[in-house]
C-alpha positions in Angstrom: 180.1 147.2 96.6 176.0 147.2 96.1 174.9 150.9 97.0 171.8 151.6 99.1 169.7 154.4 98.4 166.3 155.1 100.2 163.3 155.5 97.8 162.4 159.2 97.3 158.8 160.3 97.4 156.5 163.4 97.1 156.2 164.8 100.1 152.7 166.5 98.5 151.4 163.1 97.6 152.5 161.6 100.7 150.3 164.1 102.5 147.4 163.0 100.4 147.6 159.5 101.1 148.5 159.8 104.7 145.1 162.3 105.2 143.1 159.1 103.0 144.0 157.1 106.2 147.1 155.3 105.2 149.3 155.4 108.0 152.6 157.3 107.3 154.5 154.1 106.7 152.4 152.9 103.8 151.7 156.0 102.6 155.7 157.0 101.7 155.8 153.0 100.6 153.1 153.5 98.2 154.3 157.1 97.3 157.5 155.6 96.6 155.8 153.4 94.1 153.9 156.0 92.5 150.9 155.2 93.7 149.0 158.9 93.4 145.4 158.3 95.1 143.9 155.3 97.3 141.6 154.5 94.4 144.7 152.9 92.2 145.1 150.5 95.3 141.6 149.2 94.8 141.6 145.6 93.2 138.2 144.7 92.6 137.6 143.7 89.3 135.5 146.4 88.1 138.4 148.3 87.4 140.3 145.6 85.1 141.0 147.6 81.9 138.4 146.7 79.6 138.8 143.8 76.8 137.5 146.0 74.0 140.9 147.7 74.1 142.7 144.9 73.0 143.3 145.2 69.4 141.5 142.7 67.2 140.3 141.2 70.6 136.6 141.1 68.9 137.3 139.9 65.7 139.2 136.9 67.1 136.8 136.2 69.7 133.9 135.7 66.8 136.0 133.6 64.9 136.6 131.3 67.9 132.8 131.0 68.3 132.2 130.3 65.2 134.7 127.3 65.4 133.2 125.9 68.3 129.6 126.0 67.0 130.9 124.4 63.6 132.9 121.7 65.8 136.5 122.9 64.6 139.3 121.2 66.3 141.6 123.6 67.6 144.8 122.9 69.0 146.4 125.2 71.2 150.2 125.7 71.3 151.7 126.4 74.5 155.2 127.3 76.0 157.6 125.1 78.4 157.8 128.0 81.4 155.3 128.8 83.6 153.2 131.4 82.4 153.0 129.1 78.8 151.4 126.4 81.1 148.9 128.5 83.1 147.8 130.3 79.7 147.5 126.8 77.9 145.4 125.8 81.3 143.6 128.3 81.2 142.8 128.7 77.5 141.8 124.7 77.5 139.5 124.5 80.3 137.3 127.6 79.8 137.2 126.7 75.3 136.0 123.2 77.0 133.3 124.7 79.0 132.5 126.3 76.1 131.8 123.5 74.2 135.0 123.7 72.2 136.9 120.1 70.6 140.3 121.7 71.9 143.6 120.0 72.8 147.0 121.1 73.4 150.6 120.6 72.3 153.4 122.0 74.0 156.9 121.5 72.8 159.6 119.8 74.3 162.0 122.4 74.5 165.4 119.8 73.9 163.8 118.6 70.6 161.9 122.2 69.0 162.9 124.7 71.2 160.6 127.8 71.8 157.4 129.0 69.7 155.7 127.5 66.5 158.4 126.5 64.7 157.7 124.4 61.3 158.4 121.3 62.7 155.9 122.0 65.3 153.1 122.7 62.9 154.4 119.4 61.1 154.1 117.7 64.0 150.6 118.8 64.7 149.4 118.7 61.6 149.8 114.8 61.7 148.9 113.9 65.4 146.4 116.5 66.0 145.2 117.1 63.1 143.6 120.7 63.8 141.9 123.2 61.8 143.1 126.0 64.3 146.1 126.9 65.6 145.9 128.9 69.0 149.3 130.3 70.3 149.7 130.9 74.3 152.8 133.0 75.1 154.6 132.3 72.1 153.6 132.9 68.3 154.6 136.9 67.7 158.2 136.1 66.1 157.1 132.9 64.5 156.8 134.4 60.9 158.1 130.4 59.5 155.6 128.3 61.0 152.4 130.4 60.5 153.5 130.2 56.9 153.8 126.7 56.9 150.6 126.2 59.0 148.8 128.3 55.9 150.3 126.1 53.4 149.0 123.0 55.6 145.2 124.7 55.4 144.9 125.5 59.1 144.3 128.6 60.6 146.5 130.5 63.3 145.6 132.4 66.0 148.2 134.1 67.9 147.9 135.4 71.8 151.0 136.5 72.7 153.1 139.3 74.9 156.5 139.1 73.9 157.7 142.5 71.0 157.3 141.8 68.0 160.2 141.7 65.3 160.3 143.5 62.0 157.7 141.8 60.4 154.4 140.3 61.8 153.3 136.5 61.2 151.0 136.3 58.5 148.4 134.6 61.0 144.6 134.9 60.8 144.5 137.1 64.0 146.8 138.4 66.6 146.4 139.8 69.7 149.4 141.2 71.6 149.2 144.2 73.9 152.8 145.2 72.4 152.1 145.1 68.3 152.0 148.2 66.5 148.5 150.1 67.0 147.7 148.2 69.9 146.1 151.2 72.8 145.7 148.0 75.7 147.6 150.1 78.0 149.2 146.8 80.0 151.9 146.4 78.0 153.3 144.3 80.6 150.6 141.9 80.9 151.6 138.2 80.6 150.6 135.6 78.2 147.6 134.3 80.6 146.5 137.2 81.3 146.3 137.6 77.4 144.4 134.4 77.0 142.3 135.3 79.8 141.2 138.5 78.2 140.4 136.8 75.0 138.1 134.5 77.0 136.2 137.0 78.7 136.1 138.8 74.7 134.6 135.2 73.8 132.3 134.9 76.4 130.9 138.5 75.4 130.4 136.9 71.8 129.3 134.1 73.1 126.0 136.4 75.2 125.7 138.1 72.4 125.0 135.3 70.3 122.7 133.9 72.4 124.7 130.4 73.2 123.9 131.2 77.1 120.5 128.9 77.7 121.2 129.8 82.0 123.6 131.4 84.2 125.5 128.8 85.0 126.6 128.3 81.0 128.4 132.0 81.0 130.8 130.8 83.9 132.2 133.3 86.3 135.5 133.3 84.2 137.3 134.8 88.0 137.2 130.6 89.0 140.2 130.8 86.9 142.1 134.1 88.2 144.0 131.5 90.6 146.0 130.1 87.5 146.4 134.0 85.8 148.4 134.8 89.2 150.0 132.3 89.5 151.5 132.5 85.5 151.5 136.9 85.7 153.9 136.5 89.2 156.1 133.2 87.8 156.6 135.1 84.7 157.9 138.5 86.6 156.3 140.7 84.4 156.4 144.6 85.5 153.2 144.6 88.1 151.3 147.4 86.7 147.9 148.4 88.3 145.9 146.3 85.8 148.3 143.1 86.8 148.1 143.9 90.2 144.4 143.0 90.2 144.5 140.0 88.1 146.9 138.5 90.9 145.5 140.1 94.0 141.7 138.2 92.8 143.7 135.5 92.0 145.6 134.9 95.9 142.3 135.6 97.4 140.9 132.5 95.8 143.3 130.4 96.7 143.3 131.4 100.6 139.8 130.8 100.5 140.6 127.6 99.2 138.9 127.9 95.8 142.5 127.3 93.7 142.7 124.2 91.1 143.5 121.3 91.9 146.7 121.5 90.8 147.7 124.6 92.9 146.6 123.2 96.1 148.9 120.2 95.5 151.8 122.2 94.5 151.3 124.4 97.6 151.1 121.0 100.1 154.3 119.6 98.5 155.7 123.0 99.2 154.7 123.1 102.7 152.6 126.5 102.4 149.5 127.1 103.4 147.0 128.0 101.1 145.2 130.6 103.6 148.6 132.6 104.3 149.8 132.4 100.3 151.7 135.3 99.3 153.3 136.5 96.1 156.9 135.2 97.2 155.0 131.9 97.1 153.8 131.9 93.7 157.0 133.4 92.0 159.6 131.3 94.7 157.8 127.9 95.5 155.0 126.8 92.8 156.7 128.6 89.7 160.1 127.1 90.2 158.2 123.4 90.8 155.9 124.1 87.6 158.9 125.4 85.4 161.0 122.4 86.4 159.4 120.1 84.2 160.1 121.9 80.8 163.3 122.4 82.1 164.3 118.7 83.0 161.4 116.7 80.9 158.0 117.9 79.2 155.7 120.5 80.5 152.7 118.7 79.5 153.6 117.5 83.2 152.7 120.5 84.7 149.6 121.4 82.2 148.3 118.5 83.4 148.9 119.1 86.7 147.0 122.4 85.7 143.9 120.9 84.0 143.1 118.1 85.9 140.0 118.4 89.0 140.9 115.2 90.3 143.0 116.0 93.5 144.5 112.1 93.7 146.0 112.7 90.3 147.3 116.4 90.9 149.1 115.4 94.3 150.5 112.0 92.1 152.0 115.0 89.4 152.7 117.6 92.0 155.5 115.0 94.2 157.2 114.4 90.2 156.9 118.0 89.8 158.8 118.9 93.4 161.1 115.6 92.2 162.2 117.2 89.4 162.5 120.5 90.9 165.3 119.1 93.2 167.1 117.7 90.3 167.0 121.2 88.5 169.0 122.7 92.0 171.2 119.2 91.8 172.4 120.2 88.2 172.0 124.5 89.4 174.1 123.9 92.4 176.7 121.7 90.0 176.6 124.4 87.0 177.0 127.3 89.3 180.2 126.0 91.0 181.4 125.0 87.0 180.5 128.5 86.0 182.1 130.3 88.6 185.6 128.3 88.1 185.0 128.9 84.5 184.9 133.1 84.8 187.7 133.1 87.1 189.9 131.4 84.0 188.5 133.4 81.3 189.6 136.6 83.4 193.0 135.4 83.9 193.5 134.6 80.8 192.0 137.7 79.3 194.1 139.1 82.0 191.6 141.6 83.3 189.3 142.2 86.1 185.4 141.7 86.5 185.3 144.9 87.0 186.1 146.1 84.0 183.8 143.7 82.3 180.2 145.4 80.7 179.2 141.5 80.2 179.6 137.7 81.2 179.2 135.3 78.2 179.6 131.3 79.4 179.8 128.2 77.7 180.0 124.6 78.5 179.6 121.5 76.7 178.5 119.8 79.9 175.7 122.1 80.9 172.0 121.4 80.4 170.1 123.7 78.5 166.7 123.6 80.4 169.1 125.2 83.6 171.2 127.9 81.7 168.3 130.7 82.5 168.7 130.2 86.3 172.1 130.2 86.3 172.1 133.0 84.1 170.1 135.3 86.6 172.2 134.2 89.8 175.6 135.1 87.9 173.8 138.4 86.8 172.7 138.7 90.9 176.2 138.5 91.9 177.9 140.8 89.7 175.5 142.9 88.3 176.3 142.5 84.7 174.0 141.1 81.7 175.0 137.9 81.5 174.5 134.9 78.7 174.5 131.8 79.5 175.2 129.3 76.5 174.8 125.1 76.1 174.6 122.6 73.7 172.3 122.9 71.0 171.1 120.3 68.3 174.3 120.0 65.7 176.3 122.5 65.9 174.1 125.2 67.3 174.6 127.2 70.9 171.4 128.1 73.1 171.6 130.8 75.3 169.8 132.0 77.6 170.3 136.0 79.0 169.4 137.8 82.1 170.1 141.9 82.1 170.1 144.7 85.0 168.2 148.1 84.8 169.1 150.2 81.7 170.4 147.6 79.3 167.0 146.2 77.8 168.4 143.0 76.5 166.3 142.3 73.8 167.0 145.1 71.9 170.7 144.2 72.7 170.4 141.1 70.8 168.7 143.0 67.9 171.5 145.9 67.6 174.1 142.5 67.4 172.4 141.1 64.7 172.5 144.3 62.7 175.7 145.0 63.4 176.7 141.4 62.7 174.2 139.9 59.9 174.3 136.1 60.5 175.8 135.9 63.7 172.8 135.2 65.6 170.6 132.2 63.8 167.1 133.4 65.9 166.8 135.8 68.8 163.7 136.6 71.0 162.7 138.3 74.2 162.0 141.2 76.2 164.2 143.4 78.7 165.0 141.6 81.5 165.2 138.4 79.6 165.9 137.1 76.5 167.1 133.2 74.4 169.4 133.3 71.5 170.5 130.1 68.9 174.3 130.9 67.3 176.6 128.3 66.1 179.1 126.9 68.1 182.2 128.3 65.8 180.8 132.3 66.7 181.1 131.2 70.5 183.9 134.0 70.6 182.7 136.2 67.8 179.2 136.7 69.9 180.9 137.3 73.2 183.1 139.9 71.8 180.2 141.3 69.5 178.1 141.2 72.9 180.3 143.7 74.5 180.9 146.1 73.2 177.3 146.7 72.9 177.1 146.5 76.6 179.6 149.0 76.5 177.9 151.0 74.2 174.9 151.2 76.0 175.8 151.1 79.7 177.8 153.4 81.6 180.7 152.7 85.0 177.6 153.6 87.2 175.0 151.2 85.4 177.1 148.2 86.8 177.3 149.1 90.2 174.1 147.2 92.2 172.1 149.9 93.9 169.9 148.4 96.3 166.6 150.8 97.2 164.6 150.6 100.4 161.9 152.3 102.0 163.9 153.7 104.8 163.7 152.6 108.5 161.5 152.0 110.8 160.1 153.9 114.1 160.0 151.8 117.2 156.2 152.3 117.0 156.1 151.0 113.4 157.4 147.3 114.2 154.8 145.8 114.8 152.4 142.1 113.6 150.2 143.9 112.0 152.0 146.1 109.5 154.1 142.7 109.0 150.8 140.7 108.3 149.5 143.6 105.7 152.6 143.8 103.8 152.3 140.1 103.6 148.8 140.1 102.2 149.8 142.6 99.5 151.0 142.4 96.0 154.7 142.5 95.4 157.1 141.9 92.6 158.8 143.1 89.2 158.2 146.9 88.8 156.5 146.9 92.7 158.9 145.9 94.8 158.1 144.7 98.0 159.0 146.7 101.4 162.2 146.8 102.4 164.2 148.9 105.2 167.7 149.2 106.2 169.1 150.0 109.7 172.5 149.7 111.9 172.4 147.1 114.4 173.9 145.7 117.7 174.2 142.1 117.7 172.7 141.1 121.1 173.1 137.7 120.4 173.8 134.9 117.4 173.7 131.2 117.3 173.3 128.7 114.3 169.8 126.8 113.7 169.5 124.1 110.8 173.2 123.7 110.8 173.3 126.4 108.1 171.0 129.7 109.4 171.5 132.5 112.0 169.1 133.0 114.5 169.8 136.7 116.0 168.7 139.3 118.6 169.3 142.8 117.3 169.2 146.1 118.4 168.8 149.0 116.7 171.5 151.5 117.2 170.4 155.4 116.7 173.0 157.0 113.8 171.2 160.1 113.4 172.7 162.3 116.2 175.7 163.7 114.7 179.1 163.4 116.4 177.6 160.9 119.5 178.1 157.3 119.4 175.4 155.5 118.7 172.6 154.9 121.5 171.2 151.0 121.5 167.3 150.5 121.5 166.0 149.7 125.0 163.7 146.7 122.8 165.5 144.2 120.9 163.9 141.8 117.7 164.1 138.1 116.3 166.1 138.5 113.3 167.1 135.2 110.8 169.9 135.1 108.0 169.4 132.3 106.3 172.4 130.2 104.6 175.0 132.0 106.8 176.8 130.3 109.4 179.7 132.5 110.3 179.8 134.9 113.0 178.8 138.2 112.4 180.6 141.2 113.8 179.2 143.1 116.7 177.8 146.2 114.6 176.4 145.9 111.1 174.3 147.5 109.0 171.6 145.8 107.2 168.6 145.9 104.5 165.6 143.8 106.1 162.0 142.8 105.7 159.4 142.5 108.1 158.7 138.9 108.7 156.2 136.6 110.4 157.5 133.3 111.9 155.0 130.7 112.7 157.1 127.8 114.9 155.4 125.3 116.6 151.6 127.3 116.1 153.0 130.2 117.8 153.2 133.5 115.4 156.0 135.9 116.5 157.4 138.8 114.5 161.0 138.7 113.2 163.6 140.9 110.9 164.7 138.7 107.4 168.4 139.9 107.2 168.5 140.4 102.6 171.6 142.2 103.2 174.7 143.4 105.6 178.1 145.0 105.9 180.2 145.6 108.7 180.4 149.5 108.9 183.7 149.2 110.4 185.3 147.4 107.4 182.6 146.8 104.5 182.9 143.3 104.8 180.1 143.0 102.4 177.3 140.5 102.3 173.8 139.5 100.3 171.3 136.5 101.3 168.9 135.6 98.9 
C-alpha cells in the first residue's frame, strides 16, 4: 500500500518567502522544493547559465564556423525519441540560417538501434556523403562508430547528455555537461538544450568573426526555445533552475502563438489550446504523439513535422503523427494485458509473491520493441519495482528497455551486471530513471537472475514501498481560480513536482460521465480534532476521477490537484482525484 507523506519544509525559509509576498501556500510549495529566495523563481533569460561553461563549448563552436564558411556538408545524427528530434530540429534550422549545407539522418530504431553505430556511419557515408558528423542526444557511448567515421575521413562532433562509459569516443570534439571535467553545472540538461547552447556558442563565434552584415543575420536564437521545451519536458529530465527557464521561455512563446509550425499542429490534433499550454501538455499530449513515430515507423516523421514552416504540411504530418500514436496505445493496451498475465505465471511458478520481488524482468516474442519502454514505466507505476522490459531483437539478440524508482539508479545497475557478469550484456546505455540494454536471447534467464540480486543488493524492504508526497491540504480560503490558474501557468515535472494535496472527504454525490469517469461533489471532512468525528465543510467542490466507474464509498481519503474545467466556454474550478482509499478498509486506489 503506496504511503503518503506531506513534503517537509523550513519553517525559516518559509518565513522568507512568505515576507517576499508569496502567499503562505506557495511559499511552503516552493520551500518544499528548495526553492531558497524569490530570485531562483525568476525565468528571464538573463539568468541562463552561461555557454562559456560548457567544456570545449568554444572550440567546437569555431570549428563549426569554419565549416560553414568553407561549405562543409555536415550531417547531423539524431535520436528516434523526442528530445533526439527537437535537438536535430533545432540544430538544422538555426546551422541553416547560418548559412550551413546541413542535413540530417536519424536511424530507424528496428533496423540500427540507438546512437552512431558503424553501420550508421556506413550508411551516411554513402547517401550523405558528409565531411561532419554532428551527434544530437546520442554519440557519448559510441566509441565504434567514431572510429569508423575517422577511418572514413569525416569528422565527429558529439553533443550529447547521457554518462559517459569508461572510455570517451575518439571524436574531434565533445560536449556533454556530464564528461569528466565538465563545471556546466546542469547536469541534467537535455540533449536540445545541449544543441541549443552550442548554437548560441556559434552565434558568439559567428559576431566575433564578423559574419553578422545586420541584426536580423544574428537571429534571436529564443524563436527556437518553443522546440527546447518541448524536448527538456518530453525527455523528463530533472527540472533544475537552468531547465526551468529554457521551458518556462519556451511555453510562453507558444501561448502567444509564436510556436513552429509543427507544435501548433500537434497541439490542434490534441485539442489544446495553445494560449492555456501547460507542462502536462508537452510531456502527456505532443511528446507521446512525436515519440510515436520512432516507436511504430521513422522519426524523420516527426523532424519533419519539426522543420517544416509550412502549416498545410505540418497539420498533413501531425494527423499521421496522432494516427500512429493511437496504434502505439492499440499494441500498449494489448502488451500490458500480455504482461500482466505473464508475471502472474512466472510468480506461480517461481512460487513466490511480488512482494518479495526487488525486480520485474519480461519477455515476449510477440511484443514490439518500439512499445517495451512504455510498458516498462506502467509495470514499474504499479508495483514499484525496476522493471525490464525485453523483445525481439535482430538474430538472436533481446532489447530491453528499463524504468527504475528513487534510489536504484539504473544505469549504474546495468554497469555493476556487466562487471559482475563479463559478456552477459552485448551493449548497455542510460541514465537513472531509464536505461536500454541488447543481451542474447539464450541469457534471457541468466540476466533476470543476475538483475536481481543487484536490485537486492542495492535496495532495501522500504525502497519498494511507493511513497507518494504532497504539499499538504488546503484551507477553505486557499481553493480558489486563481491559485488553480497560477499553478497551471507554472513549470512542473521530474525533480519539481507539481502541487499536490491530500484530504478526507464526504462523497456528497457521484455519477458516471463518458461512460467511464466520475463526476463528484465532495466535502471536506475536518480530521484534526482529536477524539470527535469528523465535521463536513459547509462548501462542497467539483471533483473528477477519471477511468473509474465504480462507486466509491461514502468516506475516502484522497491525493488531489487543483484543476480548471472549461465545459461548454464556462471556466469552473474542480478537485483531479490522483489517488484514494477508503479509510474504513484501505481499499486502495491510483488514477493516472
Amino acid at each position: 500500500m503506496p504511503k503518503i507523506t506531506t513534503r517537509s519544509y523550513d519553517a525559516h525559509i518559509f518565513e522568507t518567502l512568505n515576507s517576499c509576498g508569496l502567499s503562505p501556500v506557495l511559499a511552503r510549495i516552493y520551500a518544499a522544493r528548495g526553492i531558497e529566495n524569490t530570485t531562483q523563481l525568476e525565468t528571464e533569460l538573463v539568468q541562463l547559465i552561461p555557454f562559456q561553461q560548457f567544456k570545449n563549448i568554444t572550440s567546437m563552436a569555431s570549428l563549426l564556423a569554419d565549416a560553414i564558411a568553407a561549405k562543409k556538408r555536415l550531417l547531423i545524427i539524431a535520436d528516434y525519441d523526442s528530445d533526439g528530434a527537437t535537438a536535430c530540429a533545432v540544430g538544422l534550422r538555426i546551422l541553416r540560417k547560418f548559412g550551413a549545407i546541413v542535413d540530417y539522418l536519424v536511424p530507424n530504431r528496428f533496423e540500427f538501434g540507438y546512437g552512431l553505430t558503424p553501420e550508421i556511419v556506413h550508411l551516411a557515408h554513402t547517401v550523405k556523403q558528409p565531411d561532419i558528423l554532428i551527434t544530437v542526444d546520442n554519440g557519448i557511448a559510441s566509441v565504434d562508430g567514431v572510429s569508423e567515421a575517422n577511418r572514413l575521413g569525416m569528422q565527429v562532433l558529439i553533443t550529447d547528455h547521457h554518462l559517459p562509459g569508461d572510455t570517451l569516443p575518439a571524436a574531434t570534439a565533445i560536449i556533454n555537461p556530464n564528461q569528466p571535467d565538465c563545471p556546466f553545472p546542469s547536469k541534467s540538461i537535455a540533449g536540445v538544450g545541449v544543441i541549443f547552447y552550442l548554437m548560441l556558442a556559434l552565434r558568439a563565434e559567428l559576431r566575433q568573426r564578423g559574419t553578422f552584415t545586420t541584426k536580423d543575420q544574428e537571429l534571436n536564437l529564443a524563436n527556437f526555445l518553443d522546440l527546447v521545451a518541448l524536448g527538456t519536458v518530453a525527455d523528463v529530465v530533472k527540472l533544475d533552475s537552468n531547465n526551468r527557464i529554457l521551458v518556462q521561455q519556451g511555453l510562453q512563446r507558444i501561448r502567444k502563438g509564436r510556436g513552429c509550425a509543427g507544435i501548433h499542429a500537434l497541439l490542434q490534433v490534441s485539442r489544446r489550446d495553445h494560449q492555456q499550454i501547460s507542462t502536462y501538455d508537452l510531456g502527456f499530449m505532443l511528446g507521446p504523439r512525436l515519440n510515436a513515430a520512432g516507436r511504430l515507423d521513422d522519426m524523420s516523421l516527426g523532424i519533419e513535422c519539426l522543420i517544416t514552416d509550412d502549416k498545410t504540411y505540418a497539420a498533413e504530418i501531425a494527423k499521421q503523427l496522432d494516427e500512429l500514436n493511437r496504434q502505439r496505445r492499440e499494441i500498449e493496451s494489448t502488451m500490458q494485458e500480455s504482461a500482466l498475465l505473464k508475471l502472474e505465471d512466472l510468480l506461480k511458478t517461481r512460487q513466490v509473491e511480488i512482494q518479495t520481488a526487488y525486480s520485474i524482468c519480461l519477455f515476449d516474442h510477440d511484443w514490439h520493441q518500439g512499445v517495451i519502454g512504455i510498458l516498462a514505466s506502467r509495470m514499474k507505476d504499479k508495483y514499484h519495482r525496476p522493471v525490464i522490459i525485453f523483445a525481439p531483437g535482430n538474430g538472436n539478440e533481446l532489447k530491453g528497455s528499463g524504468r527504475s524508482i528513487n534510489g536504484f539508479h539504473l544505469r549504474d545497475a546495468l554497469d555493476l551486471v556487466a562487471k559482475r557478469y563479463p559478456g552477459l550484456l552485448l551493449k548497455f546505455g542510460g541514465h537513472a530513471a531509464a536505461a536500454g540494454l541488447t543481451i542474447h536471447i539464450d541469457y534471457f534467464e541468466k540476466f533476470c537472475d543476475a538483475f536481481e540480486q543487484v536490485a537486492r543488493t542495492l535496495l532495501t524492504p522500504a525502497d519498494l514501498t511507493r511513497v507518494i508526497e504532497t504539499d499538504g491540504d488546503l484551507g477553505a480560503s486557499e481553493i480558489n481560480m486563481e491559485l488553480a490558474e497560477y499553478l497551471n501557468q507554472q513549470v512542473w515535472g521530474q525533480g519539481f513536482p507539481q502541487p499536490a494535496f491530500n484530504a478526507r472527504f464526504y462523497v456528497e454525490s457521484q455519477r458516471i460521465v463518458g461512460e467511464k469517469h466520475l463526476k463528484l461533489k465532495l466535502r471536506k471532512m475536518d480530521t484534526t480534532i482529536k477524539d470527535q468525528t469528523p465535521q463536513k465543510s459547509e462548501e462542497s467542490y467539483d471533483g473528477i476521477l477519471f477511468f473509474h466507474n465504480d462507486p466509491l464509498p461514502d468516506h475516502i481519503d484522497a491525493v488531489y490537484r487543483l484543476q480548471i474545467n472549461e465545459y461548454n466556454g464556462k471556466s469552473t474550478l474542480q478537485f483531479l482525484l490522483e489517488h484514494w482509499s477508503d479509510p474504513n478498509n484501505q481499499v486502495v486506489k491510483d488514477e493516472h
